[in-house]
NUDO-507650 format. One record per residue (C-alpha): residue in three letters; residue number from 0; x, y, z. Coordinates in Angstrom, 2 decimals. Layout:
# NUDO-507650
<atom 'ala',NUM,<X,Y,Z>>
...
# end
This chain:
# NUDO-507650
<atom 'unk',0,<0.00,0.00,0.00>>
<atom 'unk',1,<0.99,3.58,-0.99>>
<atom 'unk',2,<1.89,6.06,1.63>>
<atom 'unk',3,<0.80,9.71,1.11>>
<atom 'unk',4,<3.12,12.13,2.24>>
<atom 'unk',5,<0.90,14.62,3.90>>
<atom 'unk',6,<2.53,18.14,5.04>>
<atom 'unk',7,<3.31,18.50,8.60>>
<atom 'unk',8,<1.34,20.79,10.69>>
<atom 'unk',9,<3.24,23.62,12.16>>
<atom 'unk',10,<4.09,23.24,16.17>>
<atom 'unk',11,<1.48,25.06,17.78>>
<atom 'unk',12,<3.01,28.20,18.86>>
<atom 'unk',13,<2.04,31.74,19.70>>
<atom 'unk',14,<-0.62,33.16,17.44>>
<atom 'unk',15,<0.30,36.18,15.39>>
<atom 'unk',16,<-0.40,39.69,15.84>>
<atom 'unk',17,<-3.46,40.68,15.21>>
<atom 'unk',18,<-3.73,44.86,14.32>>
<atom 'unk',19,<-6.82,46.67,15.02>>
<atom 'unk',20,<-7.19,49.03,12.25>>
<atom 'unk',21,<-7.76,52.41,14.70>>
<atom 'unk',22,<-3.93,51.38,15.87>>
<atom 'unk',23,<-2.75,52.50,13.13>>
<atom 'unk',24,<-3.96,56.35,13.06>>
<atom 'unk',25,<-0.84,57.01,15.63>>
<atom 'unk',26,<1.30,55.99,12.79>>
<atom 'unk',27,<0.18,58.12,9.87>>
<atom 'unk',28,<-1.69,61.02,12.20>>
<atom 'unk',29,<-0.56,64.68,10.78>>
<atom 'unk',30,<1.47,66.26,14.33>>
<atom 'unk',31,<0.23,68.50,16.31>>
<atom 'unk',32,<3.21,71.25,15.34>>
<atom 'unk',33,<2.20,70.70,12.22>>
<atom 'unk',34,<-1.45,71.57,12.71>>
<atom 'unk',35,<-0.64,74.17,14.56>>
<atom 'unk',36,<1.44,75.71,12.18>>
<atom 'unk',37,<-0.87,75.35,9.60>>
<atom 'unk',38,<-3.84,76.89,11.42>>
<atom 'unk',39,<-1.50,79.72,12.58>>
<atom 'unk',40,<-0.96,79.87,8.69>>
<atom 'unk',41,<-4.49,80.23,7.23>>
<atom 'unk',42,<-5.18,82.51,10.58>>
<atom 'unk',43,<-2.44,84.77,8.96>>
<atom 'unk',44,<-3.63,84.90,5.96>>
<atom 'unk',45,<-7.25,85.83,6.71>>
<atom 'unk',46,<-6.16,88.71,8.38>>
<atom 'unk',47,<-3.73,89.74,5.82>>
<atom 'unk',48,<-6.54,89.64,3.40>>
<atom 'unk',49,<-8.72,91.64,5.98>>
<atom 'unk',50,<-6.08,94.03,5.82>>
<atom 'unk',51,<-5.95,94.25,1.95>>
<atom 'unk',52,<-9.46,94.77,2.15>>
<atom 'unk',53,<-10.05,97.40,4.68>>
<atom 'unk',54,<-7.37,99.18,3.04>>
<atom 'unk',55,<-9.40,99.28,-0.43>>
<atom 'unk',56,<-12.29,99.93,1.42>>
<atom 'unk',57,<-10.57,103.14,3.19>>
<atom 'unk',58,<-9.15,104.00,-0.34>>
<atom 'unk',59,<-13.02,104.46,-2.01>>
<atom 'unk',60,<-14.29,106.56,1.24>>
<atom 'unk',61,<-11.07,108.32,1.93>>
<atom 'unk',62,<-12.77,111.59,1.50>>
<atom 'unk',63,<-15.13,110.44,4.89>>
<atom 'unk',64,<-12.43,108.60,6.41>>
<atom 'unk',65,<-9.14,111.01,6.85>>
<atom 'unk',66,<-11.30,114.14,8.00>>
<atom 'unk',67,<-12.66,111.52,10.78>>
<atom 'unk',68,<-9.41,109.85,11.87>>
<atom 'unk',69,<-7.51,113.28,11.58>>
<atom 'unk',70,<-10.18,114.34,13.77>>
<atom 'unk',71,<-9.73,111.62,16.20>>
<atom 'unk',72,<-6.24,112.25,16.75>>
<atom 'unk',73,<-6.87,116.08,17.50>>
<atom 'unk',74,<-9.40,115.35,19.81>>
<atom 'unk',75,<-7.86,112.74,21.65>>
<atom 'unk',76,<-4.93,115.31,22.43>>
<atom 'unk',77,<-6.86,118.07,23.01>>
<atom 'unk',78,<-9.56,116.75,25.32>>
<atom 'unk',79,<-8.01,116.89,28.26>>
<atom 'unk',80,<-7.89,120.69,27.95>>
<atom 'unk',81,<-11.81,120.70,27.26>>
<atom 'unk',82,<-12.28,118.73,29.94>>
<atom 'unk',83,<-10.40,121.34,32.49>>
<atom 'unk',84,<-12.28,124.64,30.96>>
<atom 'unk',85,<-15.48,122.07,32.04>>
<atom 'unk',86,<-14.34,121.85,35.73>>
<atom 'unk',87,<-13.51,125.62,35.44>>
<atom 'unk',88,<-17.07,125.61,35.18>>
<atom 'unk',89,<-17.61,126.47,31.01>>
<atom 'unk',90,<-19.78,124.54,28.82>>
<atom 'unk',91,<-18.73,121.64,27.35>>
<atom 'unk',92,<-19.78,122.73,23.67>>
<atom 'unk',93,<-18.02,126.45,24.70>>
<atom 'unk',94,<-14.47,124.93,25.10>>
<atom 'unk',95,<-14.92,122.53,22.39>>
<atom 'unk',96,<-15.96,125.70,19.94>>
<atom 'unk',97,<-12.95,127.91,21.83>>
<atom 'unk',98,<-10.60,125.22,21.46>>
<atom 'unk',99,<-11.81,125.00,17.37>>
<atom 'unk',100,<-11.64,128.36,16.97>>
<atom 'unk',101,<-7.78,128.77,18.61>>
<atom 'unk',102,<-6.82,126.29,16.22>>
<atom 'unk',103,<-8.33,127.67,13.43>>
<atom 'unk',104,<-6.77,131.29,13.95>>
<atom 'unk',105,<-3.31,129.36,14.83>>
<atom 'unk',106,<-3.44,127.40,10.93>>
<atom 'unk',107,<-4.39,131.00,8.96>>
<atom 'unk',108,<-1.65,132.59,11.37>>
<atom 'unk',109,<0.65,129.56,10.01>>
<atom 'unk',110,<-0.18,130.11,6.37>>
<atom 'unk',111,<0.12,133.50,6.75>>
<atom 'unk',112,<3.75,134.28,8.05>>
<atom 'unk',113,<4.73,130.82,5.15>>
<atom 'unk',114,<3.46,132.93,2.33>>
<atom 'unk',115,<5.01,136.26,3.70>>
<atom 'unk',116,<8.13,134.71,4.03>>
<atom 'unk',117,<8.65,132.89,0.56>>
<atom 'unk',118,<7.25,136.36,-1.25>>
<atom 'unk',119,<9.29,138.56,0.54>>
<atom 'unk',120,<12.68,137.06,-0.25>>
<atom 'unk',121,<11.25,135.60,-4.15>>
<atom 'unk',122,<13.13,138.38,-5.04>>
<atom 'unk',123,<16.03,137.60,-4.05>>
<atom 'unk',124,<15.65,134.33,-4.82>>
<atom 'unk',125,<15.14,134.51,-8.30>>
<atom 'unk',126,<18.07,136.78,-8.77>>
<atom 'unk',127,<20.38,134.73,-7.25>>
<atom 'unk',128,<19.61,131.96,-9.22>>
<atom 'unk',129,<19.92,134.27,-12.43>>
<atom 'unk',130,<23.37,135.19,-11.25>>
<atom 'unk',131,<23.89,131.11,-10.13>>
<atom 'unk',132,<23.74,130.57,-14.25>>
<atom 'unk',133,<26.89,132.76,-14.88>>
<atom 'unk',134,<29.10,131.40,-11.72>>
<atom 'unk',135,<27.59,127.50,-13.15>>
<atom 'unk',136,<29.30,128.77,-16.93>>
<atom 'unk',137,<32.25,130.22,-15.13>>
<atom 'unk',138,<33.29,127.10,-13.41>>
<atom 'unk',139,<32.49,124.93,-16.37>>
<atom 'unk',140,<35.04,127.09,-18.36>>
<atom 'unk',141,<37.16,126.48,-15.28>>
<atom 'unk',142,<37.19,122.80,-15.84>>
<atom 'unk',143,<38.32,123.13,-19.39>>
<atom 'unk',144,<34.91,123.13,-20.79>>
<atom 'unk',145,<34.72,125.82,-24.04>>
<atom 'unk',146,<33.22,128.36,-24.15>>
<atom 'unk',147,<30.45,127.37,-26.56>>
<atom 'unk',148,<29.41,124.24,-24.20>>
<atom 'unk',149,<29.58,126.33,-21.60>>
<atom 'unk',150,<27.16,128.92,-23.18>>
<atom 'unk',151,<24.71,126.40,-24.68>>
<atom 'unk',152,<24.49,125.34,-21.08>>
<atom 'unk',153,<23.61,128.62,-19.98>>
<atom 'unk',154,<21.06,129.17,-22.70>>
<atom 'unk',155,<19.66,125.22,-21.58>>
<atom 'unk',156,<19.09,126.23,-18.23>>
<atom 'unk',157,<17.38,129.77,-19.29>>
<atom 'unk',158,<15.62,127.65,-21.38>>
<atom 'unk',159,<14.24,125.55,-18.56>>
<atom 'unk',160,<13.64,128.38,-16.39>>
<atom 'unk',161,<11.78,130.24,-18.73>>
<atom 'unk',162,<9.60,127.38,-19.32>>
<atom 'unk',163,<9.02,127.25,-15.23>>
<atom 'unk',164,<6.42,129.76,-15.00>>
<atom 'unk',165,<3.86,128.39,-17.29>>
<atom 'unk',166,<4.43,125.26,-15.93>>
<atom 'unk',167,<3.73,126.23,-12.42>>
<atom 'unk',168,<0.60,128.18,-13.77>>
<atom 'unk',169,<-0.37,125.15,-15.49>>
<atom 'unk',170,<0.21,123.56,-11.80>>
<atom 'unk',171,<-1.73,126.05,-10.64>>
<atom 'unk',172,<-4.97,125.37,-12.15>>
<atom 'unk',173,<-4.61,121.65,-11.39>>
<atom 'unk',174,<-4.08,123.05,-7.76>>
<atom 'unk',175,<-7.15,125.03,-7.72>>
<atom 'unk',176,<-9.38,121.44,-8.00>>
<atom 'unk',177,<-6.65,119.84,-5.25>>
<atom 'unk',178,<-7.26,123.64,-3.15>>
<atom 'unk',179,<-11.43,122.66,-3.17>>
<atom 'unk',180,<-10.88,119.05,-1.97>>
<atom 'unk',181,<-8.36,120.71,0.96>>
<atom 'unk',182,<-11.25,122.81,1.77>>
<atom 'unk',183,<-13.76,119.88,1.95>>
<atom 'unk',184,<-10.91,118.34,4.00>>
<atom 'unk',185,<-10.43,120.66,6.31>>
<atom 'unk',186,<-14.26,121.48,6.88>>
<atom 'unk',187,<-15.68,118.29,7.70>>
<atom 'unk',188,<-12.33,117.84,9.89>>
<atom 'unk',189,<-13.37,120.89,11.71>>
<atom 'unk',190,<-17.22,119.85,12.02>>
<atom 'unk',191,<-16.16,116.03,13.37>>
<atom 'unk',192,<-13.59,117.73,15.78>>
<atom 'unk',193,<-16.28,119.53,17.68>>
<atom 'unk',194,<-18.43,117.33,17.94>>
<atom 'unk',195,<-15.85,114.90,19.42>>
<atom 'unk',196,<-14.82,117.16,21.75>>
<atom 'unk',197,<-18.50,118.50,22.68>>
<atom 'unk',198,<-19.56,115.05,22.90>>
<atom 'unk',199,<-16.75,112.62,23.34>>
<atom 'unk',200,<-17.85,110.89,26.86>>
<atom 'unk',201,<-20.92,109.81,25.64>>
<atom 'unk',202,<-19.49,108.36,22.27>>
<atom 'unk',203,<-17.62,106.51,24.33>>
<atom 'unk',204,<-20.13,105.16,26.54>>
<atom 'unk',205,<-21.98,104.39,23.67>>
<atom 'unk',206,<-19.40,101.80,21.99>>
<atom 'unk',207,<-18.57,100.59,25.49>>
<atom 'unk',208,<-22.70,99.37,25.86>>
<atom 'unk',209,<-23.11,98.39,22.09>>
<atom 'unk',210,<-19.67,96.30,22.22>>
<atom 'unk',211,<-19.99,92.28,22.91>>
<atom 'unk',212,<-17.07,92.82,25.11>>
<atom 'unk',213,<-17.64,93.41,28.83>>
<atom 'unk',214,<-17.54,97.20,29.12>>
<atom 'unk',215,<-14.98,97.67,31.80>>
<atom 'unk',216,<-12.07,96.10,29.17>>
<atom 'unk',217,<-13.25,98.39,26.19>>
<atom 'unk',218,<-12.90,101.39,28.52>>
<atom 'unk',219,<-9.38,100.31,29.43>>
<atom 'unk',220,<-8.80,99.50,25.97>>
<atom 'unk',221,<-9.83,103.16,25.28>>
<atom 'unk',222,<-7.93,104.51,28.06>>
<atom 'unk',223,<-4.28,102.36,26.53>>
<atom 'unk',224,<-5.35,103.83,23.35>>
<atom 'unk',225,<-5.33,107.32,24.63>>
<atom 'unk',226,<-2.36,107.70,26.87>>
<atom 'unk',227,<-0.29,106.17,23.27>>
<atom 'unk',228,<-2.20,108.91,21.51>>
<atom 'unk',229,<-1.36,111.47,23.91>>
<atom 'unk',230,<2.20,109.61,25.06>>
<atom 'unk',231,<3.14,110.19,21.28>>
<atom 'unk',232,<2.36,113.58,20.66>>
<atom 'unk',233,<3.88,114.42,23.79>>
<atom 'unk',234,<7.63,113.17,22.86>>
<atom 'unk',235,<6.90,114.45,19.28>>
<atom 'unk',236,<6.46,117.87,21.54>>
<atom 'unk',237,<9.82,117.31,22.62>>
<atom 'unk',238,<11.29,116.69,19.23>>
<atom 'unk',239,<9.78,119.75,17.78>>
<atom 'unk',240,<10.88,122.19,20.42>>
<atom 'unk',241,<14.64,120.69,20.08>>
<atom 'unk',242,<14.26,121.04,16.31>>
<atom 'unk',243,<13.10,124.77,16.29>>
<atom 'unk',244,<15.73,125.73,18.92>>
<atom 'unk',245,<18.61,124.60,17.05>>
<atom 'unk',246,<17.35,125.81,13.74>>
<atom 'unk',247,<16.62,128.94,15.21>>
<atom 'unk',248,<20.02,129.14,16.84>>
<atom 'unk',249,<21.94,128.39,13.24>>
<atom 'unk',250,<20.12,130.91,11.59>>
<atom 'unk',251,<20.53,133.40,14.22>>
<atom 'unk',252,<24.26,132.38,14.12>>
<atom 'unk',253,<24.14,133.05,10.46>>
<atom 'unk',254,<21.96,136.27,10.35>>
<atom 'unk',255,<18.55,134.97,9.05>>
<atom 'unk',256,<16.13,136.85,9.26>>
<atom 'unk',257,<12.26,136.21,9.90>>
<atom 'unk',258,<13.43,133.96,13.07>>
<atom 'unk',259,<10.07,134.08,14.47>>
<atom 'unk',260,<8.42,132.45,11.08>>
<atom 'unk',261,<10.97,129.77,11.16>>
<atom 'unk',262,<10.41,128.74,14.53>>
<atom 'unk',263,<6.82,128.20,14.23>>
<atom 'unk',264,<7.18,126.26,10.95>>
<atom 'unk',265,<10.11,124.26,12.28>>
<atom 'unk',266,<7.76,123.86,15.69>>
<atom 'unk',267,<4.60,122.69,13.57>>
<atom 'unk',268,<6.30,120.94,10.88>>
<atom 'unk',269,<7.79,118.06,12.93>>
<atom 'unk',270,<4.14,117.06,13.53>>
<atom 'unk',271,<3.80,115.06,10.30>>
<atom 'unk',272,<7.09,112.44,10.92>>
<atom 'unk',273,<10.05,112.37,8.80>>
<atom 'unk',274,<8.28,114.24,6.14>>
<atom 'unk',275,<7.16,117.75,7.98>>
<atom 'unk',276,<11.03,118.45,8.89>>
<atom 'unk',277,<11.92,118.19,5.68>>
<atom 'unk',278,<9.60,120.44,4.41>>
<atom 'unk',279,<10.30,123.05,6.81>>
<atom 'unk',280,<13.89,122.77,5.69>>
<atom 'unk',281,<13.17,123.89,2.97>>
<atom 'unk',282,<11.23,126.76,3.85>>
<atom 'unk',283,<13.74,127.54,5.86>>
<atom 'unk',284,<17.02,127.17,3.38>>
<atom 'unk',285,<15.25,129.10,0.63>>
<atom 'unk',286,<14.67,132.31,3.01>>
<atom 'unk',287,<18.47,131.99,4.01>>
<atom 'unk',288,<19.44,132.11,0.26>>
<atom 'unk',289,<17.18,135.05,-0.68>>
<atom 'unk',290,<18.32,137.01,2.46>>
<atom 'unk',291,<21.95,136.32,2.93>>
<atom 'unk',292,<23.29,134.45,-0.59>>
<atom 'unk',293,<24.69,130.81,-1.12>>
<atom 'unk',294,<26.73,130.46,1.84>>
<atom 'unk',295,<24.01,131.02,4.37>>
<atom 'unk',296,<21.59,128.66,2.34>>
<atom 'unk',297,<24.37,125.92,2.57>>
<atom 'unk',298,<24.89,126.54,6.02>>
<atom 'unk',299,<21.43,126.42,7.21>>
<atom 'unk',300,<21.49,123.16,4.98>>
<atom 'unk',301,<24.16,121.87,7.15>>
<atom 'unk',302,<21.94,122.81,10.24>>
<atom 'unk',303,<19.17,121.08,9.00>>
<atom 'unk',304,<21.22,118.27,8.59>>
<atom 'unk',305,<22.06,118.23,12.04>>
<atom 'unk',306,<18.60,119.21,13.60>>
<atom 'unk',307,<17.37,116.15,11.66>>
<atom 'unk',308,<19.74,113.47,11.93>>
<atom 'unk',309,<22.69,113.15,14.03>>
<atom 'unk',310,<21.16,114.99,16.88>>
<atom 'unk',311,<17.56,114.07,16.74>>
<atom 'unk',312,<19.01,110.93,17.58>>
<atom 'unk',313,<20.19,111.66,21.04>>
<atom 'unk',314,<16.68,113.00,21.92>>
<atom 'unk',315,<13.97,110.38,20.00>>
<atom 'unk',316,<15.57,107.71,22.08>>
<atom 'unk',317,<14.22,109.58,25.22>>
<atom 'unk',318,<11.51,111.01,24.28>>
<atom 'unk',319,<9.45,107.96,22.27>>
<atom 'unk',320,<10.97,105.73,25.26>>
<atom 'unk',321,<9.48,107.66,27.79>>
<atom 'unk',322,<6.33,108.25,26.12>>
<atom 'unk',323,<5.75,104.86,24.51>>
<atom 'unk',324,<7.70,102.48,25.85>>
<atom 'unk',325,<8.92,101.25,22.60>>
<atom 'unk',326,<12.38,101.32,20.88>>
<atom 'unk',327,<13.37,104.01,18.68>>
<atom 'unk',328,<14.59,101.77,15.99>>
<atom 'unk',329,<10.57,100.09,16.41>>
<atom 'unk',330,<9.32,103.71,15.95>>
<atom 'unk',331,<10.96,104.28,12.59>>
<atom 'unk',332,<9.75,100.85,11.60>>
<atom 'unk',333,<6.52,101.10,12.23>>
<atom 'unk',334,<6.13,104.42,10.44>>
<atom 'unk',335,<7.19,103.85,7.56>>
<atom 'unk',336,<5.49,100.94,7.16>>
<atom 'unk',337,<2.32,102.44,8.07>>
<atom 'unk',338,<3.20,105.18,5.54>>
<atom 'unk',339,<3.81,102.59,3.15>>
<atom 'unk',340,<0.51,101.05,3.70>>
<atom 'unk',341,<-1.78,104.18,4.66>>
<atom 'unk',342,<-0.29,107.22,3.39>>
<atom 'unk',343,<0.20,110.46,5.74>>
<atom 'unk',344,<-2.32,108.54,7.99>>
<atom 'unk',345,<-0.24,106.00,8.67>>
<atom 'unk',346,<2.74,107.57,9.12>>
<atom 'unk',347,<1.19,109.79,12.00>>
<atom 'unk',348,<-0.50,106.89,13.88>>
<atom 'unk',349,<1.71,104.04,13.07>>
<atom 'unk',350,<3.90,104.06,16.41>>
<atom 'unk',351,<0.85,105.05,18.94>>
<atom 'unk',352,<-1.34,102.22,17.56>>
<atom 'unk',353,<1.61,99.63,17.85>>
<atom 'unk',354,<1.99,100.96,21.46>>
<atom 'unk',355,<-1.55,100.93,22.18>>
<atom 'unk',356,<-1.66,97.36,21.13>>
<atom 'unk',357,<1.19,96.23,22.62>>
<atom 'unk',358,<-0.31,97.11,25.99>>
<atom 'unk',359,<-3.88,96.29,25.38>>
<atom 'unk',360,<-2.43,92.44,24.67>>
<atom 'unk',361,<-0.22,93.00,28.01>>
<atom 'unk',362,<-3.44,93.94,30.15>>
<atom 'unk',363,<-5.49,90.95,28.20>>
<atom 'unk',364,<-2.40,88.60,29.24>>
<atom 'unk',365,<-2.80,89.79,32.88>>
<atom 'unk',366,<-6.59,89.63,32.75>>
<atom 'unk',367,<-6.21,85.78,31.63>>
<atom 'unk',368,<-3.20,84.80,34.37>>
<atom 'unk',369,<-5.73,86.36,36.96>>
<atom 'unk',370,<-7.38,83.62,38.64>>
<atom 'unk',371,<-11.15,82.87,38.18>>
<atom 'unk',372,<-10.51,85.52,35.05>>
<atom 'unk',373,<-11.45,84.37,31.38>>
<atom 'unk',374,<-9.83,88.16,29.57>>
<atom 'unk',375,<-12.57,89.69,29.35>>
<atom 'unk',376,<-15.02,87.02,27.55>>
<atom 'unk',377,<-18.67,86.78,28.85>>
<atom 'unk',378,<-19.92,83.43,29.66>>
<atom 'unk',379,<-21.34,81.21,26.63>>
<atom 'unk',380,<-25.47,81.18,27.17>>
<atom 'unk',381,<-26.31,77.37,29.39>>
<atom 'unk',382,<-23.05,77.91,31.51>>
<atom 'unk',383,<-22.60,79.48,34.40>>
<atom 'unk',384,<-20.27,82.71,35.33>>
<atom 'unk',385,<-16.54,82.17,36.51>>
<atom 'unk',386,<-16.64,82.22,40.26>>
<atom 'unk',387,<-15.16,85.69,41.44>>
<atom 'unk',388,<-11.60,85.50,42.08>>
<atom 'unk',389,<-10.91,85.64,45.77>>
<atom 'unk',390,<-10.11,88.82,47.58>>
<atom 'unk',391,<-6.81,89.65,48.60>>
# end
């Protein structure tokens, strides 16, 4: 008979490893870094695309928007003198119409001694740079340039300066349509300033009862928002005063005249940051050249120089620290950026908003380490209230 070879069964042993599918989501799960990076991604790029659009929204209703915000900013400064002609027992509405009308006589007063100054040396001006043409061919002739290069140079620049004036009256009309919107500008700026002033508490109190947020925060949001407001104007105070004494003490030193004029314009021009100095510079170079020739006007450029860089330096440092808490170096940041983004607007309230939100988030951290705190957030509806933090 015919044996069958038959396979051998295995020795029993251990039975193998059985995987349960849900095991295996450890394995192949996306990390928690990694989520967390990616939300913090998309969270980033929500906002930058709120940005992008409130910033194209601002654009189309600029001509509502910059009267209100430059309004904002004046009255946040100037409240707090409102609010002591009020305890001095005057009308709240009276001080906020005195205060408009002071700085409405201070701006034409401004305008005023600009536009005396530039026509009373235009003069001088213009015949300087008549007589600039011949020393320009004189040193060209110098520097072995002919005579016939040098004179067609000459005749260029005559050229070009005879060709100035209809330009600038063809500016001119163009400016008349720019002059209207300034006067739009500066009328609904002067109609939302008083009533911010006249009325400011209650606007406030308003937005702190319509807001979601629990209305003691908003009011110290408010409060952060105006001591950077005020904080900021007050070290710009500092700056400007520094600025207009040591202008006014070059061009003393170098027998300018119309000192007065240039210290108010160098006083009120460092207002608008970076750009405002400049400007008075200017001002201030082309009265120095119509009153006292090229080598005052390059001196006084030298001064400006000076009065604007080197040593603005050694006084920002102290007074943007001590007014906002923030490094210089973080102030010039911040501003241009803002000016990048926002135009004049942002270059004005670039550093005081960064300060103001730096703190706000510093109070919100505080609120949240407090115990029995939750920031600031009201309880969801079907749960009950935190339980008051114990007294100390």
């Amino acid at each position: 008979m015919r044996r069958t070879l038959l396979p051998r069964r295995p020795p029993p042993g251990p039975d193998p490893l059985e995987t349960v599918p849900h095991d295996l989501t450890g394995l192949f799960a996306t990390p928690r870094w990694l989520r967390d990076l990616g939300r913090s991604a998309w969270l980033a790029v929500g906002v930058m695309l709120l940005v992008v659009a409130v910033v194209a929204l601002l654009s189309l209703t600029d001509v509502i928007v910059m009267p209100l915000i430059a309004a904002a900013v004046v009255a946040a400064v100037a409240a707090p003198a409102v609010e002591a002609l009020q305890h001095r027992g005057v009308p709240r509405a009276a001080g906020a119409g005195l205060l408009l009308v002071c700085a409405v006589i201070l701006a034409i007063a401004v305008v005023v001694m600009v536009l005396t100054g530039i026509s009373s040396q235009f003069d001088e001006v213009r015949t300087l740079l008549a007589s600039a043409r011949e020393t320009v061919a004189g040193w060209l002739v110098d520097l072995g340039v002919d005579r016939q290069t040098a004179g067609d140079a000459q005749r260029d620049v005559s050229a070009a300066l005879s060709d100035a004036l209809p330009a600038l009256l063809r500016g001119l009309g163009a400016g008349l349509s720019a002059l209207s919107s300034l006067v739009v500008f500066l009328s609904l700026t002067a109609l939302s300033l008083f009533f911010l002033l006249k009325d400011g508490p209650l606007i406030r109190r308003w937005v702190e009862g319509a807001s979601r947020i629990p209305a003691p925060v908003v009011h110290q949001m408010g409060d952060r928002v105006l001591q950077a407001l005020r904080g900021y104007f007050f070290g710009v105070t500092i700056v400007a005063l520094y600025n207009a004494g040591v202008v006014v003490a070059g061009a003393a030193l170098f027998g300018v005249p119309l000192l007065g004029t240039i210290a108010v314009v160098t006083f009120l021009a460092a207002y608008v940051p970076y750009l405002g100095a400049w400007s008075a510079g200017v001002f201030v170079v082309l009265v120095a050249l119509g009153a006292k020739g090229p080598d005052a006007a390059i001196a006084m450029i030298v001064v400006q120089l000076l009065a604007n860089g080197v040593l603005q330096q050694l006084v920002q440092p102290f007074a943007y620290g001590a007014a906002l808490g923030i490094h210089p170096l973080a102030v010039l940041v911040v501003t241009l950026g803002g000016g990048a983004l926002f135009g004049a607007a942002g270059l004005i309230l670039a550093a005081p908003v960064t300060a103001a939100v730096t703190r706000i988030t510093a109070d919100l951290s505080r609120r949240r380490g407090e115990p029995g705190s939750t920031a600031g957030v009201p309880a969801q509806p079907g749960q009950p209230a935190p339980p008051p933090a114990p007294a100390s």
